[in-house]
C-alpha positions as CSV (number, residue, x, y, z in Angstrom):
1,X,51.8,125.0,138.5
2,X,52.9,124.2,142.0
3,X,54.9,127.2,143.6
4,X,56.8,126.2,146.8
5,X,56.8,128.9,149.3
6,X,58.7,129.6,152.9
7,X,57.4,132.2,155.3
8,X,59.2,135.6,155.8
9,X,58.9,136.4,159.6
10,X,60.9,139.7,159.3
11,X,61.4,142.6,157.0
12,X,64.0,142.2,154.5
13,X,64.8,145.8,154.9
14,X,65.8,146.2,158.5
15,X,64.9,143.0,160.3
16,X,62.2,144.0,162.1
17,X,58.8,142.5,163.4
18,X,55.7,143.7,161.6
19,X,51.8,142.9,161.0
20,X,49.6,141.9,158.6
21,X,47.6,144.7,156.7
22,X,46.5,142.6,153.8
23,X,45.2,138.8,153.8
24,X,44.3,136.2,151.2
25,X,45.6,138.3,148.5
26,X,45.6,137.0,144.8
27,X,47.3,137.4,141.7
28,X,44.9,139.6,139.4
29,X,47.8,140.6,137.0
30,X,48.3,137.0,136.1
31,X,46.8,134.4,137.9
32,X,49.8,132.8,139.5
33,X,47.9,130.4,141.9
34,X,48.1,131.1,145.7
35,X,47.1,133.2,148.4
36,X,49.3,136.0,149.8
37,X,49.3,138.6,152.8
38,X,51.6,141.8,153.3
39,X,53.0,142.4,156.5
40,X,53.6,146.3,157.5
41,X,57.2,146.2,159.2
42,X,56.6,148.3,162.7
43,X,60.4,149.6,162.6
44,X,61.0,151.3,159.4
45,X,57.6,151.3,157.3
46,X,58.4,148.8,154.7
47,X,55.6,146.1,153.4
48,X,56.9,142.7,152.8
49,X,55.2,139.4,151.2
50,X,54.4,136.7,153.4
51,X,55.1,133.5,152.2
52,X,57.4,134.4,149.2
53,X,58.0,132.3,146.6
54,X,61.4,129.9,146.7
55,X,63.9,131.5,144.9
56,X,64.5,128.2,142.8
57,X,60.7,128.7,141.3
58,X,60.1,132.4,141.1
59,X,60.4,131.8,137.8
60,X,56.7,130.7,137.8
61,X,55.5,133.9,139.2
62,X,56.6,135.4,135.4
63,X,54.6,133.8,132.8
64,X,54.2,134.5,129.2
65,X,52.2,137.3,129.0
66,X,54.4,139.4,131.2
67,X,55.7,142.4,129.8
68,X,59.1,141.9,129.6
69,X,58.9,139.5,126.9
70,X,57.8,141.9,124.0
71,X,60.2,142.0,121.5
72,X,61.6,146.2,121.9
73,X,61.3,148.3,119.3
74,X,64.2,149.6,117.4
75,X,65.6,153.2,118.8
76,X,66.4,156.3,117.0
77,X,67.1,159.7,117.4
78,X,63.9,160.8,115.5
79,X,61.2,159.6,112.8
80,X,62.0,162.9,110.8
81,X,65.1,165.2,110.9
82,X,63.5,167.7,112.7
83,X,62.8,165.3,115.3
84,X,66.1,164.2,115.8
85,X,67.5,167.8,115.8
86,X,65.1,168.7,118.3
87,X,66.2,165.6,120.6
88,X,69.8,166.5,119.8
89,X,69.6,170.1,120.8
90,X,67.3,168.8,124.4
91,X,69.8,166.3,125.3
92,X,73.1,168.0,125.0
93,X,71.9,171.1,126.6
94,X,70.1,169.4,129.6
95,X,72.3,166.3,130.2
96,X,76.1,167.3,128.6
97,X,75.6,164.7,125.4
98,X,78.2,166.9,123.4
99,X,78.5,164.3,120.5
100,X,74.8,165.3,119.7
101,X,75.5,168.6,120.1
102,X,74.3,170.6,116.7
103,X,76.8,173.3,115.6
104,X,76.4,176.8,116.7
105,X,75.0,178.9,119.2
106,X,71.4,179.0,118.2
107,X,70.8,175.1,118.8
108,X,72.6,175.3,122.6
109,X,69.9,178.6,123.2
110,X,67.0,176.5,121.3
111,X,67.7,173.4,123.3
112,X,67.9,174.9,126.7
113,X,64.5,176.5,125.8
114,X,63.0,173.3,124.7
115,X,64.4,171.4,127.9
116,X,62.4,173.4,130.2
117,X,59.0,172.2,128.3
118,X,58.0,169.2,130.4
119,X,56.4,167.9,127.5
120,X,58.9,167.9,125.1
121,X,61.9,167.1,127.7
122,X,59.9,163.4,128.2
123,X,59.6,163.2,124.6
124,X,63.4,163.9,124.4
125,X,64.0,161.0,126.6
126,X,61.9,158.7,125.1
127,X,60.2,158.3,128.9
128,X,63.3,157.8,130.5
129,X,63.9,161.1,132.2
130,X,63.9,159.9,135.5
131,X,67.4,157.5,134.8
132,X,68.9,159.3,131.9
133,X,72.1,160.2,133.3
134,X,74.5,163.1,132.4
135,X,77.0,162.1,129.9
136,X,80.3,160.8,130.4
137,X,82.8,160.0,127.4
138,X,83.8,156.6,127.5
139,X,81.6,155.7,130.3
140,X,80.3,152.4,131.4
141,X,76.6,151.7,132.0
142,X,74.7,149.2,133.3
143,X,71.2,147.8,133.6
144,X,69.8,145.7,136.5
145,X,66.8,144.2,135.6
146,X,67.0,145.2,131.7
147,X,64.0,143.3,130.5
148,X,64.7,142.7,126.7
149,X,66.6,146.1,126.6
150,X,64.6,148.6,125.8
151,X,66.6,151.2,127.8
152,X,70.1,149.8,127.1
153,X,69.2,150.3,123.1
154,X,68.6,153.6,123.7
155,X,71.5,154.6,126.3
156,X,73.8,152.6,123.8
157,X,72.5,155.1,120.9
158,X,73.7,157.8,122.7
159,X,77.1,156.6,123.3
160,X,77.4,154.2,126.3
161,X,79.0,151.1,126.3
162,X,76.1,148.7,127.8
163,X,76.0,145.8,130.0
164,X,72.6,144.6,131.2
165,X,71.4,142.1,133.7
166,X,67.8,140.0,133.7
167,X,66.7,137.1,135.7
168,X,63.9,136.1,132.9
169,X,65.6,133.8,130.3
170,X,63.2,134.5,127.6
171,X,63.9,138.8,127.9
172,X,67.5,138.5,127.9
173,X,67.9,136.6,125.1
174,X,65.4,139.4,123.1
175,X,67.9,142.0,124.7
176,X,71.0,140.1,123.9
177,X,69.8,139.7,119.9
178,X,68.7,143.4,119.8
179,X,71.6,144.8,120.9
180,X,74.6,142.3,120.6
181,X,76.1,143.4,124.4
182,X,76.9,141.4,127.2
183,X,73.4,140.3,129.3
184,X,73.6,138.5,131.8
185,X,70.8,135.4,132.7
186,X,70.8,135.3,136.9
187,X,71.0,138.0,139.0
188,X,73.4,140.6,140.2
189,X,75.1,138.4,143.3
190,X,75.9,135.9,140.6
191,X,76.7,137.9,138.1
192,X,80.6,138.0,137.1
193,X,81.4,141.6,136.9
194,X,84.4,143.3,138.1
195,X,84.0,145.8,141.0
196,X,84.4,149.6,140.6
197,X,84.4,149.0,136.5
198,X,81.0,151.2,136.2
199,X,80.4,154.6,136.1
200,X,76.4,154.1,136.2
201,X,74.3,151.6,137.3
202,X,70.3,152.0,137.3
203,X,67.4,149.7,137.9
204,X,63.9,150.5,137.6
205,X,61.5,148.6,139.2
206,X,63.8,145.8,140.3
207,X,64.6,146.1,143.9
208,X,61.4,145.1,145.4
209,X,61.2,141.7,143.3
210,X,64.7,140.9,144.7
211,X,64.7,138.6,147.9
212,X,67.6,140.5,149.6
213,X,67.3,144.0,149.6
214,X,70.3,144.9,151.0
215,X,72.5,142.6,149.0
216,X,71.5,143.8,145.8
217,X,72.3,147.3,147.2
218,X,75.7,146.1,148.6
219,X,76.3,144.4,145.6
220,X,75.4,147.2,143.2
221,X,77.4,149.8,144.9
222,X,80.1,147.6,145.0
223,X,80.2,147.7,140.8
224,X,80.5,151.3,140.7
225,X,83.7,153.4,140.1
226,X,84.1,156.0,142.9
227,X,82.0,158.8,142.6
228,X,79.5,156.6,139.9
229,X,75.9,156.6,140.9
230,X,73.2,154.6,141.1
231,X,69.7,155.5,140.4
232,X,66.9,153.5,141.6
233,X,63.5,153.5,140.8
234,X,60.3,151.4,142.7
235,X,56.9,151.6,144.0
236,X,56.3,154.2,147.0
237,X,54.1,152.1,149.6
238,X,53.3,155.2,151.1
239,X,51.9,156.8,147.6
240,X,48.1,158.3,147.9
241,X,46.8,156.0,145.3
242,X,47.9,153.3,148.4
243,X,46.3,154.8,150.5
244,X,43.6,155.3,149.0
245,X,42.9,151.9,147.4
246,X,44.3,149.7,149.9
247,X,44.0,145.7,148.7
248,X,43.3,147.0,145.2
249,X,46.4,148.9,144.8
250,X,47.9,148.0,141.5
251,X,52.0,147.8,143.2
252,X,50.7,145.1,145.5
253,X,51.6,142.7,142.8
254,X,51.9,139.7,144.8
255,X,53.6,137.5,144.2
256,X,56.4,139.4,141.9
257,X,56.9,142.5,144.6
258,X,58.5,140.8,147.7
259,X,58.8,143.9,149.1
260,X,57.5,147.5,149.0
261,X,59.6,150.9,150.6
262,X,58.9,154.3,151.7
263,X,60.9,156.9,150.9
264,X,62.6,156.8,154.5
265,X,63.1,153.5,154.6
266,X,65.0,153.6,150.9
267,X,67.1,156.0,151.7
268,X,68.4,153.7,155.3
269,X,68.9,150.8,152.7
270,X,71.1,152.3,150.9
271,X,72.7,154.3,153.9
272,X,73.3,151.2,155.6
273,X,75.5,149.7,153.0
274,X,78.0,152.1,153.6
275,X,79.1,153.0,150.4
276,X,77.2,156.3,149.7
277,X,78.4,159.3,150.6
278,X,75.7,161.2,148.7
279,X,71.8,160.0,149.1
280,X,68.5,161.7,147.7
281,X,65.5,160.3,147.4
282,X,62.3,162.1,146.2
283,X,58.7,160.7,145.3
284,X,57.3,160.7,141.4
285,X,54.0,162.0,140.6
286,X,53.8,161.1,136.7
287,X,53.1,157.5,136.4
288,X,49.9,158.6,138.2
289,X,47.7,157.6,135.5
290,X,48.8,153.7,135.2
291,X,47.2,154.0,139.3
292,X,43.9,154.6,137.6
293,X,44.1,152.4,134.3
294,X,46.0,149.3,134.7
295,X,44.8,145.9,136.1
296,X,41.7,147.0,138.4
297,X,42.6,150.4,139.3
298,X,39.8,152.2,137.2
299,X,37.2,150.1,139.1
300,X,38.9,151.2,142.3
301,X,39.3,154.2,141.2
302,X,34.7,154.4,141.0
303,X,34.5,152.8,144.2
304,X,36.6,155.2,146.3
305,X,34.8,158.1,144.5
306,X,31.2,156.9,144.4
307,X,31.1,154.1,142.3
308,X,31.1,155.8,139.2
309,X,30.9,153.4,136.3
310,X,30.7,155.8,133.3
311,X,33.7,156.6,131.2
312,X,33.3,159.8,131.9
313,X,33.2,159.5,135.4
314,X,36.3,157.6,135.3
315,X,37.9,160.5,133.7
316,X,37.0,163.2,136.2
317,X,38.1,161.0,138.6
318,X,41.7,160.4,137.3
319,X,41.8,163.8,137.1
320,X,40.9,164.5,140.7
321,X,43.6,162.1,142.3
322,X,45.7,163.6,139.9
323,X,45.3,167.0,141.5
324,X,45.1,165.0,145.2
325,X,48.6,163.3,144.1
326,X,50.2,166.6,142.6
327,X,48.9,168.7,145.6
328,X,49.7,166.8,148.8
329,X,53.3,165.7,147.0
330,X,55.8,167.9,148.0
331,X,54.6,168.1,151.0
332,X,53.8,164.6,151.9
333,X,55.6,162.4,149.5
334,X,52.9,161.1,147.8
335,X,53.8,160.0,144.3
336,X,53.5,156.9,143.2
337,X,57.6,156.1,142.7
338,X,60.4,156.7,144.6
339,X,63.5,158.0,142.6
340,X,66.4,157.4,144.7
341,X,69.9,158.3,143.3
342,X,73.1,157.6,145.7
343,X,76.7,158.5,144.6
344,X,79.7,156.4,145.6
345,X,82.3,157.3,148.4
């Protein structure tokens, strides 16, 4: 495997200068051969990768194993009928889904109950509370970055009509035989969709593997209807567990994350486009545990608090950056996502 490469002298997000932070980084996830460095842009915060991959074989950077390619599981409202009442009664009274509405009063006063339990509000959304958006009859949805469709199967079960869009080959084709809706192989500048013909668009985890920020922001904004939002989900660069485990930090991702935001510097990109009139972006604290469990963030996890090796000691110290994470948030934006949602003019 032979990945051509060009170097990226200025941030994708502003166009400023910046420096290196980290050097002769590898690929741990996956072995993609190469070395990598992120560069710290000195103007708005942002990391970038330095060289990036040529668009024509970044391809390479997703191989077989990636995670995209597992088949999705078929979506219901519930395993049992009390399940699916309960999601039924969650949904309509936290997000307007009045199809699912149960009759009577008792399951509107049961559900708003039930929607206030964290817990059970997650459950509800199958892990998708942070894009499940409120209902709209007859509205439009679509996916950037849809994998093989996971979330379009589920948004589809609940009434949208579903359009999705993924670069990898192999994950669209699992999405398009799942869920027999249009998906589109390429990416959103070459996508043929008519502008102003959605009334939701949402991408998770997308925007910092895409080479031009700011187009796919122009571009996405550009496909809603007025008043449609976006909602945007990615790594925070400034996040704790950054911070606190530097070269080891699982986001890093190189070479698949070309470039990494803060919440400030989110919130210009999309400001900057010109087509929002309404922008907030806050900082997630829940995915806190993949920090300390996937790829080599357990190990990291030991060395930044004493080397502990035992199980046990890797619980009690998940637990602790949980509590740093959940503490120092609200104040300091520490979470490990950004969530930003931007409505159109």
């Amino acid at each position: 495997m032979n990945i051509r490469t060009r170097p990226v002298t200025n941030c994708p997000v502003c166009g400023g200068t910046g420096r290196a932070r980290y050097q002769e980084l590898e690929d741990r996830a996956y072995g993609v051969p190469g070395c990598w460095e992120i560069i710290d842009c000195l103007k708005c915060g942002s990391g970038w990768l330095n060289p990036a991959p040529l668009p024509e074989d970044i391809g390479q950077c997703y191989v077989g194993s990636y995670y995209t390619h597992e088949r999705p599981e078929a979506v219901s409202l519930g395993k049992s009928r009390k399940a699916a009442l309960a999601r039924r009664m969650v949904l309509s009274a936290r997000k307007g889904y009045t199809l699912l509405r149960p009759p009577g009063r008792f399951g509107s006063m049961a559900g708003s109950i039930l929607a206030c339990i964290p817990s059970i509000w997650s459950r509800a959304c199958l892990g998708n509370e942070d894009m499940l958006p409120a209902w709209k009859p007859g509205g439009r949805l679509l996916e950037i970055g849809c994998g093989a469709g996971q979330f379009l199967g589920f948004m589809q079960l609940l009434g949208w009509r579903v359009c999705g869009i993924e670069l990898d080959p192999v994950a669209a084709g699992l999405a398009r035989t799942a869920l027999a809706c249009p998906i589109h192989t390429g990416t959103i500048e070459d996508a043929q969709l008519e502008d102003e013909s959605f009334d939701v668009v949402v991408s998770s985890h997308v925007i910092e593997h895409v080479f031009d920020p700011a187009s796919f922001v122009a571009r996405a904004g550009r496909l809603l209807k007025p008043g449609g939002t976006i909602t945007t989900l990615t790594p925070n660069y400034g996040s704790v567990g950054h911070k606190a485990f530097g070269s080891d930090w699982y986001c890093l991702d190189p070479p698949r994350h070309l470039c990494l935001f803060t919440p400030k510097s989110l919130q210009a990109l999309f400001a900057q486009s010109g087509l929002f009139g309404d922008i907030r972006t806050r900082t997630i604290t829940r995915a806190s545990q993949l920090v300390m469990r996937r790829r080599l963030a357990v190990r990291a996890t030991g060395q930044f608090l004493g080397d502990v090796e035992s199980k046990l000691g890797a619980r009690i110290s998940e637990l602790l950056f949980r509590a740093m994470e959940a503490a120092g948030n609200p104040f300091l934006r520490w979470g490990e996502e950004i969530r930003c949602v931007a409505r159109r003019s």
